[in-house]
Steps between C-alpha positions, in 0.01 A plus 500: 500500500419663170222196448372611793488846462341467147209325688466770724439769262246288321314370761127556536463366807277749634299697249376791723858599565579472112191757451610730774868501386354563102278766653753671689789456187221685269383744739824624655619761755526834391888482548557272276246572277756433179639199652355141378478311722589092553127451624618104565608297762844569566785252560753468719820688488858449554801258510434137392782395773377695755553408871260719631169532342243804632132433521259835496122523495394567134574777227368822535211606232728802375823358591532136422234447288625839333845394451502140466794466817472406865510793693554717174382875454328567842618582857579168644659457228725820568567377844612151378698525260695780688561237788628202236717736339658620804560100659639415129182317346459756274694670207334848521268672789229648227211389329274528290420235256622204385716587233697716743768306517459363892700162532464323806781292621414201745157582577169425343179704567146338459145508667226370713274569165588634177211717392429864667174423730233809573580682771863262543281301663500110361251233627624159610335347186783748291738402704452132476478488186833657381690314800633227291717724287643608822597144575648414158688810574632358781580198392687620168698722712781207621735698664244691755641613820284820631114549416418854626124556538392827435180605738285258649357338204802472325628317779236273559539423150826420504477286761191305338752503157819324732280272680288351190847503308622261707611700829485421871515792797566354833352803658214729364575760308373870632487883331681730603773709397825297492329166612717215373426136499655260341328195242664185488493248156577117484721611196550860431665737704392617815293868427450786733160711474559863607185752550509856406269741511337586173668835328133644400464858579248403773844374686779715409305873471375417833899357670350213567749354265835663403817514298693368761232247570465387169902501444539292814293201335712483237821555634357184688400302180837582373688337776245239568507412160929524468520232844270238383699476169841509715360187707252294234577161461285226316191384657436166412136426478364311817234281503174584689376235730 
């Protein structure tokens, strides 16, 4: 996973998003003005081991791309780490950078694409191109359970990630909030992909997500993730005719 992660932070993959990201890292917000900021793409985050992984949309220009975390040092951020700390993911409810100490046990927090867009707004081109590393991810991650998809592209990417990693759904996957279907894999264990609603203040200052809402998912990942590692046996690998 490190390999991995050491690729995303110097990939180049898509050059207008590198001069955005510079642009935004030297120009700054007047809050945080004395801050420097990571200005690069920025890894994943979390536990290795992880059973459940959590796929968001892309790091924001003065919170990602500010701190060099997922979900570090902006609302959704806030909102998230709140909820993981209250279901037990998470060592400590606050953030703020990433030398503050947050430790995240079980759980593993990347991205449809790892460089703050304009507007949080990537283009399918962006997306495509940093897909793979969301596959690797995948795959490195061998004792997967629970993939929660944050928002609607997160989602779709994580179902694009399971299925090109080697995943089967018997049933199409939809968005919405709590929507669960379950992937299937000739060798690896069986994964459940859970929507949630995205915790970006466009959601939760307007109710149309809440705490509750947001606990609820992972309450659900938690005990989702507990039962398939109860009942997992080995799968041997069948052959495809």
């Amino acid at each position: 996973m490190e390999a991995i992660e050491a690729r995303v932070v110097a990939c180049e993959r898509c050059p207008e998003l590198r001069a955005y990201c510079a642009h935004v890292a030297a120009e700054k917000k007047r809050a945080h003005r004395d801050d420097a900021y990571w200005g690069r793409p920025v890894p994943a985050f979390g536990d290795p081991r992880a059973r459940v992984a959590l796929v968001g949309l892309a790091p924001g220009a003065h919170g990602s791309n500010r701190t060099g975390r997922m979900f570090t040092g902006d609302a959704s951020g806030v909102w998230l780490y709140r909820a993981l700390y209250r279901a037990g993911f998470a060592n400590q409810p606050q953030q703020c950078d990433r030398n503050d100490g947050m430790v995240l046990h079980d759980a593993f927090i990347t991205a449809a694409l790892r460089c703050a867009p304009p507007g949080n707004k990537p283009t399918p081109i962006q997306l495509q191109r940093c897909f793979p590393y969301l596959v690797e991810e995948f795959e490195a991650l061998d004792r997967l359970r629970v993939v929660v998809g944050l928002g609607a592209i997160g989602t779709r990417a994580a179902v694009a990630g399971l299925v090109a990693a080697g995943y089967r759904f018997a049933t199409k996957p939809i968005f919405g909030h709590g929507a669960e279907t379950v992937a299937t894999h000739d060798v690896r264990a069986d994964v459940v992909l859970l929507a949630s609603y995205h915790p970006s203040r466009q959601n939760t200052n307007t109710g149309v997500l809440t705490e509750s809402m947001l606990d609820a998912i992972f309450a659900r990942a938690r005990a989702l993730a507990a039962a398939a590692n109860a009942s997992a046996t080995p799968r041997r690998s069948r052959s495809r005719s």
